[in-house]
Backbone as a ProteinNet text record, in pm:
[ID]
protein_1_A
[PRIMARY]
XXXXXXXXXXXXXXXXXXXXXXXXXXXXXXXXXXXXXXXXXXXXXXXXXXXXXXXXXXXXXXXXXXXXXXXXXXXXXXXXXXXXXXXXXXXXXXXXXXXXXXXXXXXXXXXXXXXXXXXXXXXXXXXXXXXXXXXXXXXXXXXXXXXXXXXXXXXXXXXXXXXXXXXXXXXXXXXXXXXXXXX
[TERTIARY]
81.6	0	85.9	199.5	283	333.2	420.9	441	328.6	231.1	130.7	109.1	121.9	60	217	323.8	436.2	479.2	439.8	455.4	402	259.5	162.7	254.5	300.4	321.8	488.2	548.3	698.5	696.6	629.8	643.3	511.5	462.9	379.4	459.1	579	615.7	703.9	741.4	771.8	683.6	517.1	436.6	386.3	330.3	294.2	102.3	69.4	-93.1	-120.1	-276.6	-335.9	-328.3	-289.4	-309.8	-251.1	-351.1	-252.5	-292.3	-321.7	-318	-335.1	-314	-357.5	-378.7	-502.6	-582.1	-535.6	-472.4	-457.2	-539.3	-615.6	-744.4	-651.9	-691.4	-644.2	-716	-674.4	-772.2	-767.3	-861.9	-809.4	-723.1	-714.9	-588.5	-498.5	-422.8	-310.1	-258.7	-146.8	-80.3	5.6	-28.1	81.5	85.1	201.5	239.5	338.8	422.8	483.6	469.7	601.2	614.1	605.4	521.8	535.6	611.6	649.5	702.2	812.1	895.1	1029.1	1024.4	902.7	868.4	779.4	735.9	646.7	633.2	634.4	593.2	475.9	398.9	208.1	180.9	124.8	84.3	49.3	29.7	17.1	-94.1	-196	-254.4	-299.8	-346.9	-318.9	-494.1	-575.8	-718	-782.6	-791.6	-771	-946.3	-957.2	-1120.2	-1180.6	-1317.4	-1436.4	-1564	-1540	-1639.2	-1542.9	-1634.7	-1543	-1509.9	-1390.5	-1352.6	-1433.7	-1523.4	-1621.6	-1689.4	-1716.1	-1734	-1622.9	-1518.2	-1395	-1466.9	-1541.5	-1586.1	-1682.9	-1704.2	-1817.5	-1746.4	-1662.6	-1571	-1484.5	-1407.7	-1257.1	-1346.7	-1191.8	-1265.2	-1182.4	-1246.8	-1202.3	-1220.4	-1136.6	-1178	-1176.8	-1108.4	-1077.6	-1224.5	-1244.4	-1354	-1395.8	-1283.5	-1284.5	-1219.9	-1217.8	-1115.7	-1132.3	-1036.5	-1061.4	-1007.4	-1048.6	-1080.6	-957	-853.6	-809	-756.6	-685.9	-648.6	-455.8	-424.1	-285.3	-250.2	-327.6	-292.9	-291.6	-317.9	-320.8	-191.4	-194.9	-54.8	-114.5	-30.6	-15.1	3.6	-73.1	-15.5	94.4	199.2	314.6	238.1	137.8	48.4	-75.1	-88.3	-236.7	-311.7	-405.5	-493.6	-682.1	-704.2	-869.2	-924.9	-1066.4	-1102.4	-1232.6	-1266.3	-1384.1	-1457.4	-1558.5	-1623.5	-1570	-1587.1	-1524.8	-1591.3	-1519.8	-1604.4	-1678.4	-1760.7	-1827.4	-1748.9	-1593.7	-1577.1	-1621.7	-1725.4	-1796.2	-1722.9	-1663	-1584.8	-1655.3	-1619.3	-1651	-1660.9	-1764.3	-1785.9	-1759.2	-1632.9	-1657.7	-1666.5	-1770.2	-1831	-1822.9	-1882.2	-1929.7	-2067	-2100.6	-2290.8	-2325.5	-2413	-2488.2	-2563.6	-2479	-2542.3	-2477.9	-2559.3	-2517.2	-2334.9	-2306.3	-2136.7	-2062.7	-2082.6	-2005.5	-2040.3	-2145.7	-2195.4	-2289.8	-2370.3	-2457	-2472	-2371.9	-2364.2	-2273.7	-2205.8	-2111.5	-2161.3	-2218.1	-2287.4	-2294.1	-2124.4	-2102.7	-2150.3	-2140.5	-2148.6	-2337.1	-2403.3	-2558	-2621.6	-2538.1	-2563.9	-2550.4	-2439.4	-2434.8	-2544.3	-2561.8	-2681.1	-2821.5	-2864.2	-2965.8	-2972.9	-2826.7	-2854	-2882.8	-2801.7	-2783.6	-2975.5	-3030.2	-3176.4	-3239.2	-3222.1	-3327.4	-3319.4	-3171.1	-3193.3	-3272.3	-3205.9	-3272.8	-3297.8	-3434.9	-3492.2	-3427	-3406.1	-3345.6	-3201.2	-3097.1	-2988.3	-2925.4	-2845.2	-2756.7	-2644.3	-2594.3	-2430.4	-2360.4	-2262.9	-2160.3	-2015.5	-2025.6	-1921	-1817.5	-1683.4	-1557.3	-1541.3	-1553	-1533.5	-1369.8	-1260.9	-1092.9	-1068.1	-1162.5	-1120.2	-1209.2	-1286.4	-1400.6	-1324.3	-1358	-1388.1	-1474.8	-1499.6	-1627.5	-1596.1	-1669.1	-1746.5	-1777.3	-1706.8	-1681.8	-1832	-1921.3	-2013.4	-2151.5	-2130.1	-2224.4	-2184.5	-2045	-2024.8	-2125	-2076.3	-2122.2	-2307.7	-2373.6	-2539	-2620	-2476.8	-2521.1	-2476.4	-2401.6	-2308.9	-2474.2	-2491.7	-2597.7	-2706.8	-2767.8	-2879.2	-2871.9	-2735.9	-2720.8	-2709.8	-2626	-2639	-2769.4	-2862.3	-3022.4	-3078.8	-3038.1	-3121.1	-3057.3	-2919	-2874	-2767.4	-2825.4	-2704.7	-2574.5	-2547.1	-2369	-2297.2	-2284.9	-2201.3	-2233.5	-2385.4	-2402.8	-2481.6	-2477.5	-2540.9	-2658.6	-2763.7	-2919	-2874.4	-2791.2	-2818.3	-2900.1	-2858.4	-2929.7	-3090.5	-3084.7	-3162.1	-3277.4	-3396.2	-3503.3	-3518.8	-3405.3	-3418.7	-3345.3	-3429.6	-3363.6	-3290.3	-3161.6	-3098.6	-3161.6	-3156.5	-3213.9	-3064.5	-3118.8	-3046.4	-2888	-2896	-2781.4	-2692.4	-2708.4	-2658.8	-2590.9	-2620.4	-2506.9	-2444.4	-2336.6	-2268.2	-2189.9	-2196.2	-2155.2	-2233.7	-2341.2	-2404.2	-2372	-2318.1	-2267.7	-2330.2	-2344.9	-2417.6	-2298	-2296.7	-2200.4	-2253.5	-2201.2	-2246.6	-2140.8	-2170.7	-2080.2	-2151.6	-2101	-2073.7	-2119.7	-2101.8	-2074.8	-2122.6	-2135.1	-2150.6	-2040.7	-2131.1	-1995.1	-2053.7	-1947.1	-1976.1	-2101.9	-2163.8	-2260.7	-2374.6	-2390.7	-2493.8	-2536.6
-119.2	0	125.6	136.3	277.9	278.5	159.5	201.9	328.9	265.8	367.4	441.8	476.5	644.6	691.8	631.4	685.1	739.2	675.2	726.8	896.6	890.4	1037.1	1129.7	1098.1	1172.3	1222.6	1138.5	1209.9	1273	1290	1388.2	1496.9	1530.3	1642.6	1771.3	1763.1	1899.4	1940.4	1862.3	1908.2	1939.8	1986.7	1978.1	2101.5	2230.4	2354	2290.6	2299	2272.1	2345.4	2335.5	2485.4	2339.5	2262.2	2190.2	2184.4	2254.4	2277.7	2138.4	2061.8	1908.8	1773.9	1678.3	1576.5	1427.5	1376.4	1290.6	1130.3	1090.3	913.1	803.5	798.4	678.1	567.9	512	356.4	231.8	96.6	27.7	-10.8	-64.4	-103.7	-196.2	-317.1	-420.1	-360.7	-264.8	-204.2	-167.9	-201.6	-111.5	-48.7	122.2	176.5	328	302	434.6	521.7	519.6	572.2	765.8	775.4	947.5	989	1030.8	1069.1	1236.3	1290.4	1436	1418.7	1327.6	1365.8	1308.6	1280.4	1325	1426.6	1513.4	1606.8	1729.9	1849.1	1947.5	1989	1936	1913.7	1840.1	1900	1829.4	1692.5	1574.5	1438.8	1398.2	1357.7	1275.3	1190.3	1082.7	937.2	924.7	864	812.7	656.9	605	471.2	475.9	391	351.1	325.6	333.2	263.9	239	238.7	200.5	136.7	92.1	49.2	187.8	139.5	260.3	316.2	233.4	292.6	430.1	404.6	558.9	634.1	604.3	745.7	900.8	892.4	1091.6	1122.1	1028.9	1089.8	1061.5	951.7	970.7	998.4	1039.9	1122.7	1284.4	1248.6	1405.7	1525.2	1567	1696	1820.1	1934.1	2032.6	2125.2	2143.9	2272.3	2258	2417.2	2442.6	2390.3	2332.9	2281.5	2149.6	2016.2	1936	1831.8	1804.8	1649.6	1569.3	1466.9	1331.7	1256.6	1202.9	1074.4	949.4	861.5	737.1	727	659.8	628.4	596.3	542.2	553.3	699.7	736.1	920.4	974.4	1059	1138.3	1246.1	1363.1	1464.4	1568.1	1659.8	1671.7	1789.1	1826.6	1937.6	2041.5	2130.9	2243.5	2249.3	2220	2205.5	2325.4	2371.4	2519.9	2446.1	2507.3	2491.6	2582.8	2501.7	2631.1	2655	2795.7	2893.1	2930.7	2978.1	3085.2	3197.6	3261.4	3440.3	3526.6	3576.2	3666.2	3612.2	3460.2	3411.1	3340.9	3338.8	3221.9	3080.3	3036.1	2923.6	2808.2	2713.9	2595.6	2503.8	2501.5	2417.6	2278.5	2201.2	2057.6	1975.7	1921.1	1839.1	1766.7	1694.3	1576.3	1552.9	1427.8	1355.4	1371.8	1425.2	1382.3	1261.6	1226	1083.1	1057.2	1058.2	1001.2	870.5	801	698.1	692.2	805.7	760.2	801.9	892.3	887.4	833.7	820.3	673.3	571.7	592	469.6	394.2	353.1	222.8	165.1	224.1	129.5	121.2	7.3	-66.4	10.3	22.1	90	263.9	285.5	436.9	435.7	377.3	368.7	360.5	280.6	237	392.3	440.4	550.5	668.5	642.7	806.2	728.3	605.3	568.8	582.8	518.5	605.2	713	847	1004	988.4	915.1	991.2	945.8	842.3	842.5	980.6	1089.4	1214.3	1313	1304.9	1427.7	1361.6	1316.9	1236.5	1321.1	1416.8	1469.4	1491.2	1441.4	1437.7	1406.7	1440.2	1399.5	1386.4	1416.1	1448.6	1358.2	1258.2	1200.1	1290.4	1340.5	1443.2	1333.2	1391.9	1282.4	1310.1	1168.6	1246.3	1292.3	1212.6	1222.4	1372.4	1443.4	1573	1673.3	1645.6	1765.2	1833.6	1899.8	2014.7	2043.2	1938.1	1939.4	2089.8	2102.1	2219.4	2144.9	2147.6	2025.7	2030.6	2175	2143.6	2117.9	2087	2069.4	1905	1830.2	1716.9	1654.8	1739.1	1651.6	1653.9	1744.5	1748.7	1634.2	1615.9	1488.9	1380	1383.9	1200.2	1186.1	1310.6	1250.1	1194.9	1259	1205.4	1090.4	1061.8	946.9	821.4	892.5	708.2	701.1	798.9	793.3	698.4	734.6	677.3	501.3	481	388.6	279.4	385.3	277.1	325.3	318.9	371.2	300.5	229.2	181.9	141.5	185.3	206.6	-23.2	-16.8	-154.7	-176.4	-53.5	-80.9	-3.4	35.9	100.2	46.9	-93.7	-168.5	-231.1	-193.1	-313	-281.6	-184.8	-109.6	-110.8	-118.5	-120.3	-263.6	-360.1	-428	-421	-493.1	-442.4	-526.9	-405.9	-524.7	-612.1	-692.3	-819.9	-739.3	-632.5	-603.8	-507.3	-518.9	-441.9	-583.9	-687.4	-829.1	-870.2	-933.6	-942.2	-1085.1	-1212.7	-1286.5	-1282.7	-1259.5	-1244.4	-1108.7	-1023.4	-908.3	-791.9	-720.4	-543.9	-495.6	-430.5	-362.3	-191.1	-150.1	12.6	26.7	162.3	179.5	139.9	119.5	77.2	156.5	289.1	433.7	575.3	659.3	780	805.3	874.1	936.7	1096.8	1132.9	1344.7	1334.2	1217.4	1215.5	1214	1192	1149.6	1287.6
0	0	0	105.6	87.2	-51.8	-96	-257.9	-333.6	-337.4	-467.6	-391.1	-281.2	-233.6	-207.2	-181.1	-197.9	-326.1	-414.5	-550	-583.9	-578.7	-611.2	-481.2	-375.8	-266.3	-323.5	-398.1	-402	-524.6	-556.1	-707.4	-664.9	-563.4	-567.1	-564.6	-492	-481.2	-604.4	-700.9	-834.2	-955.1	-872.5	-976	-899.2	-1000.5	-965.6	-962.3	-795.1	-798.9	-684.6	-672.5	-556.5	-401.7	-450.7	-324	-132.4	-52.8	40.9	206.4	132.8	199.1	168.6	205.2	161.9	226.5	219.9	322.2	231.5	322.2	255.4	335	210.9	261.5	316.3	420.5	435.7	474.8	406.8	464.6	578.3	721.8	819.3	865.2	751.3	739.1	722.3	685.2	661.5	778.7	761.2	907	829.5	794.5	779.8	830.3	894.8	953.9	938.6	819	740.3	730.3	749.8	728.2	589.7	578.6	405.8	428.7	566	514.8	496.8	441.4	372.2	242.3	194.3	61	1.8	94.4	11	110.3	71.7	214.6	221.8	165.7	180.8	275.7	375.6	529	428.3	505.4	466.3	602.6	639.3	724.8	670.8	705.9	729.9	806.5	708.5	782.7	743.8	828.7	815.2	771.8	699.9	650.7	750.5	754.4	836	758.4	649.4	519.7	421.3	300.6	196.4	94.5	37.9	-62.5	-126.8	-207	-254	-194	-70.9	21.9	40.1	-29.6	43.6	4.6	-114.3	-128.7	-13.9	73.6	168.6	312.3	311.7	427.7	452.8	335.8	409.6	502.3	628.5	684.7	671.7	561.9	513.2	564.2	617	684.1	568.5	444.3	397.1	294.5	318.8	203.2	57.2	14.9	-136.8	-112.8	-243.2	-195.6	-380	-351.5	-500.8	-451.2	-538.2	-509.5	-606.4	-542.8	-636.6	-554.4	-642.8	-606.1	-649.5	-601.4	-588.7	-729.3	-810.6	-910.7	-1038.2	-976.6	-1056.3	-1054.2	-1132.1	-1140.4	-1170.7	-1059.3	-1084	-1222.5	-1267.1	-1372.2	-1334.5	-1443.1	-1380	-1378.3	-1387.8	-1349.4	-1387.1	-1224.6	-1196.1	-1234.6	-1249.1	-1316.5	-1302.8	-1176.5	-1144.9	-1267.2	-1332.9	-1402.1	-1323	-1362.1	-1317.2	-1393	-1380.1	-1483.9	-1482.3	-1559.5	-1567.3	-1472.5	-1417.6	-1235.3	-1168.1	-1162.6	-1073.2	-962.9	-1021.8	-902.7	-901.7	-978.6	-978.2	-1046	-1008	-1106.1	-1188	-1246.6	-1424.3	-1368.7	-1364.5	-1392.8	-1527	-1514	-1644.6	-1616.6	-1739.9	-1773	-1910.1	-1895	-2063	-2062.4	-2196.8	-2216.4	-2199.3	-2140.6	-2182.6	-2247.1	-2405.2	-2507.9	-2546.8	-2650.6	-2718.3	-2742.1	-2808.6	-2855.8	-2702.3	-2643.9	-2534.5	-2418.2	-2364.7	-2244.9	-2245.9	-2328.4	-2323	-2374.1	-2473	-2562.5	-2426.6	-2313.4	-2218.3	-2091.6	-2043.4	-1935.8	-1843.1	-1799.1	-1625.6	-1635.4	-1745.3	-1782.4	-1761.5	-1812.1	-1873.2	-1712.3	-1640.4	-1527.9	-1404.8	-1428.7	-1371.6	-1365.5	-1483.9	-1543	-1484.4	-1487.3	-1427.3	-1301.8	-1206.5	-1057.9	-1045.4	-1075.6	-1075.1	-1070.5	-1197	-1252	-1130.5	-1028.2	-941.9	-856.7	-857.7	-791.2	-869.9	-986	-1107.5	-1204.2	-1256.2	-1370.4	-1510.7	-1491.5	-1642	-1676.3	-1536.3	-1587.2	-1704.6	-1731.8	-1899	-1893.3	-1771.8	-1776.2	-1665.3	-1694.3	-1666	-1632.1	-1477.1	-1387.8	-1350.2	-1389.1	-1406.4	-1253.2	-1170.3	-1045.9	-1009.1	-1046.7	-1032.7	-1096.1	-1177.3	-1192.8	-1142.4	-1053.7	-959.2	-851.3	-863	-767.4	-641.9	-546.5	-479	-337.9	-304.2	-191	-101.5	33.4	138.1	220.7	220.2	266	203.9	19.3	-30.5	-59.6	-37.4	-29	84.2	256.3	360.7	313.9	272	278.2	142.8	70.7	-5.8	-3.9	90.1	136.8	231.1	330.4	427.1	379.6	272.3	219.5	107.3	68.8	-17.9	83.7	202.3	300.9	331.5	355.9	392.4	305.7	227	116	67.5	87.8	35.2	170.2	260.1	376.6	371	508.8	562	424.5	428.6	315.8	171.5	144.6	-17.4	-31.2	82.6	97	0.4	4.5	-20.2	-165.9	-182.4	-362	-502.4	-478.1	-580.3	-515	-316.4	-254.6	-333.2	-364.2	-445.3	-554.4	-647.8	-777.4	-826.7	-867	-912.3	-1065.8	-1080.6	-1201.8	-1315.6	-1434.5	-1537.5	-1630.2	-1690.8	-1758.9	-1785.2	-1842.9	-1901.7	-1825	-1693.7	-1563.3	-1465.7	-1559.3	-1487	-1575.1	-1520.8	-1589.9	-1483.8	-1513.3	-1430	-1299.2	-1268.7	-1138.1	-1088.9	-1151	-1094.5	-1137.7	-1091.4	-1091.6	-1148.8	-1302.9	-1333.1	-1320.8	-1241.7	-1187.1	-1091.4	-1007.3	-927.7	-758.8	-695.4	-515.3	-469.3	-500.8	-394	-414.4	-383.9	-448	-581.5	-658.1	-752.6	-772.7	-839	-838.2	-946.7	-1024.7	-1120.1	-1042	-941.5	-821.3	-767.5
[MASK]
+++++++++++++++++++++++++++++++++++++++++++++++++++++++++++++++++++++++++++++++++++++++++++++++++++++++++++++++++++++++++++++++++++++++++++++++++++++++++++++++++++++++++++++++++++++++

């Protein structure tokens, strides 16, 4: 486990980004207690899971006003640049449409836009969550009402809706586990 978060952690400070912390999910089998500050001078804390990964966007505990979301396998790019709108301040969601050529000819994708629609029946848009931008207190008011709705750990997501034929795949629910920024 330190390998891949050692990795994203020793090349942050050779990369120009607005980032001024950073939260490393862990699982509770892990024992690692590893200093990451003599690889990076970005505070580093260390939060051991109490859900499955799938929940890390609703359980890491984030204090700073803004925050993104990645995984050990990401790389930094060499300059980071949030975008905005022009004088609002307001940050740009990208996504993919959910249409035919860009998500819904692909299962896990088709599958996504059908969760999101049980929030907003007219959604269209597939929000990349590894490149969002979330608002830590418009995160916590929709983690609360997504576990309401689906269980601490995303247990009951499918329990209500059963999946149809082409949402298995081997006995399996091809969708996502957890919240995503499309949700």
């Amino acid at each position: 486990f330190f390998d891949r978060s050692l990795n994203l952690m020793k090349n942050l400070d050779s990369k120009d980004h607005p980032f001024s912390q950073v939260i490393i999910m862990i699982p509770p089998s892990v024992t690692n207690t590893h200093d990451y500050t003599q690889y990076t001078s970005v505070p580093v804390t260390l939060q051991f899971r109490d859900q499955p990964d799938v929940m890390d966007l609703c359980t890491a505990n984030v204090e700073t006003e803004w925050f993104m979301i990645t995984n050990s396998y990401h790389l930094v790019s060499r300059n980071v640049d949030l975008m905005f709108t022009p004088g609002k301040f307001v940050p740009v969601v990208p996504f993919t449409p959910a249409t035919y050529p860009f998500c819904l000819k692909y299962p896990y994708c088709k599958e996504i836009i059908s969760l999101a629609q049980r929030w907003n029946p007219r959604n269209s848009k597939v929000v990349l969550d590894m490149d969002m931008l979330y608002h830590t207190k418009e995160r916590n008011d929709f983690c609360r009402e997504w576990t309401e709705r689906n269980g601490e750990d995303g247990s009951d997501l499918y329990a209500a809706h059963q999946p149809m034929r082409w949402k298995l795949k081997e006995g399996k629910i091809i969708g996502p586990k957890g919240p995503t920024g499309t949700d």
